[in-house]
C-alpha positions in Angstrom: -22.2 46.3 -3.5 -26.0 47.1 -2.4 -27.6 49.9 -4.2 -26.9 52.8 -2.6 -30.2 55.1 -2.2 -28.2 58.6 -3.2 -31.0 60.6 -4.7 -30.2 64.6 -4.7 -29.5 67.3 -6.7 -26.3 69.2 -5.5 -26.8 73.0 -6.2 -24.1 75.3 -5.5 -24.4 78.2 -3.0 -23.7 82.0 -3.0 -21.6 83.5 0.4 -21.6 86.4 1.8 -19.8 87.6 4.9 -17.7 90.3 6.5 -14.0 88.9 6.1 -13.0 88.8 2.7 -10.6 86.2 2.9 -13.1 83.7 4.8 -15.7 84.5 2.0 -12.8 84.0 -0.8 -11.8 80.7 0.8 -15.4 79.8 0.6 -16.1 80.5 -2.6 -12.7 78.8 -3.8 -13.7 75.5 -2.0 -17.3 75.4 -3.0 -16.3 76.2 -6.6 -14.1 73.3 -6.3 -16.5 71.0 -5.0 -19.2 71.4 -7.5 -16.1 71.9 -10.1 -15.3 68.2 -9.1 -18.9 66.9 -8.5 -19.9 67.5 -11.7 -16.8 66.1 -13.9 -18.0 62.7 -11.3 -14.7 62.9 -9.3 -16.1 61.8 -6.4 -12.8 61.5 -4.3 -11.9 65.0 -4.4 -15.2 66.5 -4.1 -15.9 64.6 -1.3 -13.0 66.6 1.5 -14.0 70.0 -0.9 -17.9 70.1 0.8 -16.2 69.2 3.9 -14.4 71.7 4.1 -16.9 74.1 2.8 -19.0 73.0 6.1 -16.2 73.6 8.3 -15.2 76.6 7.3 -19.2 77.8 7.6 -19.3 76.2 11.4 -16.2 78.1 12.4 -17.9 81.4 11.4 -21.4 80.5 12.8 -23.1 78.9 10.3 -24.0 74.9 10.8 -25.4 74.1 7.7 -25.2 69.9 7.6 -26.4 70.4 4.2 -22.4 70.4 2.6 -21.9 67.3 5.1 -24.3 65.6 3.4 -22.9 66.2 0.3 -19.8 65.2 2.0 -20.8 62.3 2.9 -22.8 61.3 -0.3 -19.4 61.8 -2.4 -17.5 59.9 -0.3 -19.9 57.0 -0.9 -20.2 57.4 -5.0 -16.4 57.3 -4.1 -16.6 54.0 -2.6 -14.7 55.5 0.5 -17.2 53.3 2.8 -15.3 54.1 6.2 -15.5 58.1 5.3 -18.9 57.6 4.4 -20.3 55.5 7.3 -18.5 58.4 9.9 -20.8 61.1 8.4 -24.2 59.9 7.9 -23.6 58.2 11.3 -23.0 62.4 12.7 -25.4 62.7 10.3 -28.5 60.5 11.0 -27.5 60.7 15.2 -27.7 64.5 15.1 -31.2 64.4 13.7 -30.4 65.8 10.5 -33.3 66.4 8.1 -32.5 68.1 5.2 -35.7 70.3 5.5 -34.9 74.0 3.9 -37.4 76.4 4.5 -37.2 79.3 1.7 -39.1 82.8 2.7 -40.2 84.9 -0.6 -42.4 88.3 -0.4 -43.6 90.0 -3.9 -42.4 94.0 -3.8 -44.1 96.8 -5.6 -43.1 96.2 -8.7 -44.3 92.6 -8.9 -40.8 91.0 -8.1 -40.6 87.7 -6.1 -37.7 88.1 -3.9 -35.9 85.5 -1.2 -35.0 86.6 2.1 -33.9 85.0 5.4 -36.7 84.4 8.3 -35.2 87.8 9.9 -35.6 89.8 6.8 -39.2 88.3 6.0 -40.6 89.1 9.1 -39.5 92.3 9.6 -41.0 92.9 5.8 -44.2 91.9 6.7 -44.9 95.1 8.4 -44.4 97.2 5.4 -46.8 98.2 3.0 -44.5 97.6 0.3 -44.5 93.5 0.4 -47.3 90.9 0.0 -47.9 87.2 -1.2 -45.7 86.3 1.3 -44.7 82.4 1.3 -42.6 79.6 2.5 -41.5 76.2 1.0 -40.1 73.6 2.8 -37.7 71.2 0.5 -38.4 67.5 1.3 -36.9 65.5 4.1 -33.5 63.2 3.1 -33.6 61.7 6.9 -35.2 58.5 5.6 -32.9 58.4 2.7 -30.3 59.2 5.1 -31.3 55.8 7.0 -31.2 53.6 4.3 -28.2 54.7 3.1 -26.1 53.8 6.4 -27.9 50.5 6.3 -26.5 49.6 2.9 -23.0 51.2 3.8 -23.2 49.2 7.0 -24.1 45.8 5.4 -21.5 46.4 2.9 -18.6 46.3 4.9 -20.6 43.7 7.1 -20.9 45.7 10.6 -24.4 43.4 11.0 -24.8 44.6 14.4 -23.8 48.3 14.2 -26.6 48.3 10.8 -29.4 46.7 13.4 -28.5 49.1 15.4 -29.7 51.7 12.7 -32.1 50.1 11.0 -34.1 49.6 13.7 -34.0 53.4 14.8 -35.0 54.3 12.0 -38.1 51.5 11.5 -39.0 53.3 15.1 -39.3 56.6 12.9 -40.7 54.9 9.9 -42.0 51.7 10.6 -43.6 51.2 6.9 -40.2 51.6 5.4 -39.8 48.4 2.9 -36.5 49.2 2.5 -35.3 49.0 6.2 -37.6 45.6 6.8 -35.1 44.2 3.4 -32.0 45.7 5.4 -33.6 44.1 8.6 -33.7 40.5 6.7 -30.2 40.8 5.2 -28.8 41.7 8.7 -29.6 39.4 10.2 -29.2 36.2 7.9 -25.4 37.9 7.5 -25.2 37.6 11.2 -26.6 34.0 11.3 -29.9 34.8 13.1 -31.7 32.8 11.0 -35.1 32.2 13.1 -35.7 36.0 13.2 -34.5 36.8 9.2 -37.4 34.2 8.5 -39.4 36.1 11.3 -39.1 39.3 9.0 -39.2 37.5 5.5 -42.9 36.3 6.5 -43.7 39.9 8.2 -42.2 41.4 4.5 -44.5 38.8 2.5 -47.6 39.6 5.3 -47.7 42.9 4.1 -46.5 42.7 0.3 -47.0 39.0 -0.9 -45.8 39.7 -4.2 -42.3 39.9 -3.7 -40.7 37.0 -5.1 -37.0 37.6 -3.6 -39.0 37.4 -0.8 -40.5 34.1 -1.3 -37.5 32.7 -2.7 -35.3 33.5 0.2 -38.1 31.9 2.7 -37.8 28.6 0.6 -33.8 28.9 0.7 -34.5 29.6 4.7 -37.5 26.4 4.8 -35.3 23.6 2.3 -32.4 24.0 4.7 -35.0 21.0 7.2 -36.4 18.5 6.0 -39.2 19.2 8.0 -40.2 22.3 6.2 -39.9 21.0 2.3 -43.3 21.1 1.7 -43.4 24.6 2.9 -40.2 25.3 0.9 -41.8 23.9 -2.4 -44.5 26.2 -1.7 -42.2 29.5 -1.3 -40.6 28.5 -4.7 -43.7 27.9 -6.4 -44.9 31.5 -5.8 -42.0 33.0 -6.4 -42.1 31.4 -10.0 -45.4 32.4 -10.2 -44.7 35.8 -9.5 -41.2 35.8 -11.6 -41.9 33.3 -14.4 -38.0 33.6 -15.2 -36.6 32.9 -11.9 -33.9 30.8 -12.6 -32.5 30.1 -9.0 -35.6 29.5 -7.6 -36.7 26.5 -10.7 -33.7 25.3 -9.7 -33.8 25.0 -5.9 -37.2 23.5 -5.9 -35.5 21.0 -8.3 -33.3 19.7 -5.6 -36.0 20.2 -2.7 -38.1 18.1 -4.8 -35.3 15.3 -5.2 -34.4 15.7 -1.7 -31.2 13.9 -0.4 -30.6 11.4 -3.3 -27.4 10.5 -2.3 -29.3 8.9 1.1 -32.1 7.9 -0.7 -29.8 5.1 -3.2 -27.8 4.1 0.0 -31.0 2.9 1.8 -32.4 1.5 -1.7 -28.4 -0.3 -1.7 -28.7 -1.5 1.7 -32.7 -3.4 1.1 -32.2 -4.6 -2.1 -30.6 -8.1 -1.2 -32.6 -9.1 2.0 -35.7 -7.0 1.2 -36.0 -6.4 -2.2 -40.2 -5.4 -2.1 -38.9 -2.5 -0.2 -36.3 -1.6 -2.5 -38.6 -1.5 -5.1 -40.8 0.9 -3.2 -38.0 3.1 -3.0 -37.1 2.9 -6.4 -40.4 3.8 -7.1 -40.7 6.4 -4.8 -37.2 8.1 -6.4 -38.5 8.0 -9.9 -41.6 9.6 -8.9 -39.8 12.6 -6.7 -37.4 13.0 -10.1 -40.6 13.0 -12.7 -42.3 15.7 -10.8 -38.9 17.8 -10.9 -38.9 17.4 -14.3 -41.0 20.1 -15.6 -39.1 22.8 -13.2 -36.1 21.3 -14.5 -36.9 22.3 -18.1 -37.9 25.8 -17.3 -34.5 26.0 -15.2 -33.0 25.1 -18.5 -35.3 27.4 -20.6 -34.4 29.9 -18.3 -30.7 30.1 -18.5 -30.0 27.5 -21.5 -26.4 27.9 -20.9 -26.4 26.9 -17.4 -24.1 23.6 -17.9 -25.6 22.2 -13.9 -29.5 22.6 -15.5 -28.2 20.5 -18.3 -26.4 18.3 -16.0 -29.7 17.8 -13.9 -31.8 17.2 -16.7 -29.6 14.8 -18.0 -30.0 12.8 -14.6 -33.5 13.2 -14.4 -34.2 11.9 -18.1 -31.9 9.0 -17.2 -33.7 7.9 -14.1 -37.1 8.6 -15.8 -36.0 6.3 -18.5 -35.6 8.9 -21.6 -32.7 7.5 -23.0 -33.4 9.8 -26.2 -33.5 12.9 -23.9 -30.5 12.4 -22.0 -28.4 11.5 -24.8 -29.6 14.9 -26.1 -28.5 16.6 -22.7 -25.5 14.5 -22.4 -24.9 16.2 -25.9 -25.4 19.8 -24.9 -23.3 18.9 -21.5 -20.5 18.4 -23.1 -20.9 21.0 -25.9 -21.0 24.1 -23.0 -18.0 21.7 -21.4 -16.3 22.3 -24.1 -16.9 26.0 -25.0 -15.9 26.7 -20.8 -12.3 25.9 -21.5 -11.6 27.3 -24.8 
């Protein structure tokens, strides 16, 4: 599952109103929710702040605050169809998550809180100064990213656009979104605008080796475009010495399509050998200049048994007869230790 941006304290509230029993019932459900919250039972908290926000609607009060904790328990819950419902209300009704507290310093020096009423009304007596406000920070672009990942999750590509584009509208330097954007729509097979995206990504932050990796997967997939692919893969090593997928797709980009390549070497070698030869030339070369990627594929993940495999091949063709034997050695070693 995609990392889920979920980033916020949940602080418990005090409630005061006329009717007892509505205040009891508040109390008893927010007590449970944190109760559960905390002990990371996700699944029962989850209903709890729901039903704390219901109960405050019905009596006036539309604090989205407990729906956002709502919904954020119901996603560390891995209920994804629960989840997706409320920060869809969530993001669609604007919500912010901007609190605005009002403070006022009495007499005696004490810093108290009051609601906007209250602190207005205070500022005409004599008895209250060093009066402030704080504003807690906006979740709404959390709130986007969130629904994106929820969204690609349970692969609704289309409905995650959807959002992800709303909110680029609203934050259009979001690097998170423009991923989201990418991952859309290479779920959803658009593949000419998720490379469209990967080179606007790498326009802006040409360090990001995912990035250049995924535009060489994107540029191998035509023939026409290995030399830009090698390229891609190249600087994504270069940023990510360690990268093992990416040594070992510029491996085969490098090779190319062997399996073509010995048919048409096949087919000339018995009316036009000179040609043949070319091409047997031309294959040993493609394979020695994969051979130094290939031993950092190897160095990079020594027990992968397909780096071995490809080395093996490569040392064969490039006429190391002591080095493949050593692979073929090692091949059959991690073989071996695979079906124990």
């Amino acid at each position: 599952m995609k990392k889920l941006i979920l980033g916020i304290a949940i602080v418990s509230s005090a409630f005061v109103f006329a009717q007892k029993d509505v205040n009891a019932q508040l109390q008893e459900a927010n007590k449970a929710a944190m109760d559960a919250y905390n002990a990371k039972n996700y699944a029962v908290a989850a209903p709890k702040f729901m039903e704390v926000y219901n109960l405050l609607k019905t009596n006036g009060q539309d604090d989205k605050v407990y729906m956002y904790y709502s919904g954020l328990n119901y996603a560390l819950a891995n209920n994804v169809d629960e989840a997706i419902k409320i920060y869809t209300e969530l993001v669609n009704s604007g919500y912010t998550g901007v609190q605005t507290t009002y403070t006022a310093k009495d007499k005696a020096g004490n810093v108290g809180t009051y609601d906007k009423a209250t602190w207005d009304m205070l500022k005409k007596s004599k008895d209250y100064t060093d009066f402030k406000t704080e504003q807690t920070p906006s979740v709404e672009q959390d709130l986007y990213e969130t629904l994106s990942t929820l969204l690609l999750n349970a692969k609704k590509n289309d409905e995650a656009l959807v959002i992800i584009e709303k909110g680029l509208a609203k934050y259009p330097n979001n690097a998170k979104l423009k991923e989201f954007q990418s991952t859309a729509y290479y779920q959803s097979g658009n593949t000419e605008k998720f490379v469209t995206t990967l080179k606007e990504q790498l326009a802006k932050n040409p360090n990001d080796a995912t990035n250049w990796y995924n535009l060489g997967v994107m540029q191998a997939k035509d023939p026409a475009s290995a030399t830009e692919a090698e390229a891609a893969f190249k600087k994504a090593i270069e940023l990510k010495p360690d990268f093992s997928n990416a040594y070992q797709n510029l491996v085969y980009t490098i090779i190319g399509d062997d399996e073509k390549a010995v048919n048409e070497i096949n087919t000339l070698r018995k009316d036009k050998p000179d040609e043949a030869t070319k091409l047997i030339e031309a294959r040993k070369e493609r394979f020695n200049s994969s051979l130094p990627y290939a031993e950092k594929w190897h160095q990079a993940v020594p027990t992968d048994v397909n780096a071995v495999t490809m080395l093996r091949e490569i040392y064969t063709i490039t006429k190391n007869q002591e080095k493949a034997n050593e692979m073929k050695a090692k091949e059959a070693q991690l073989q071996g230790a695979a079906t124990k």
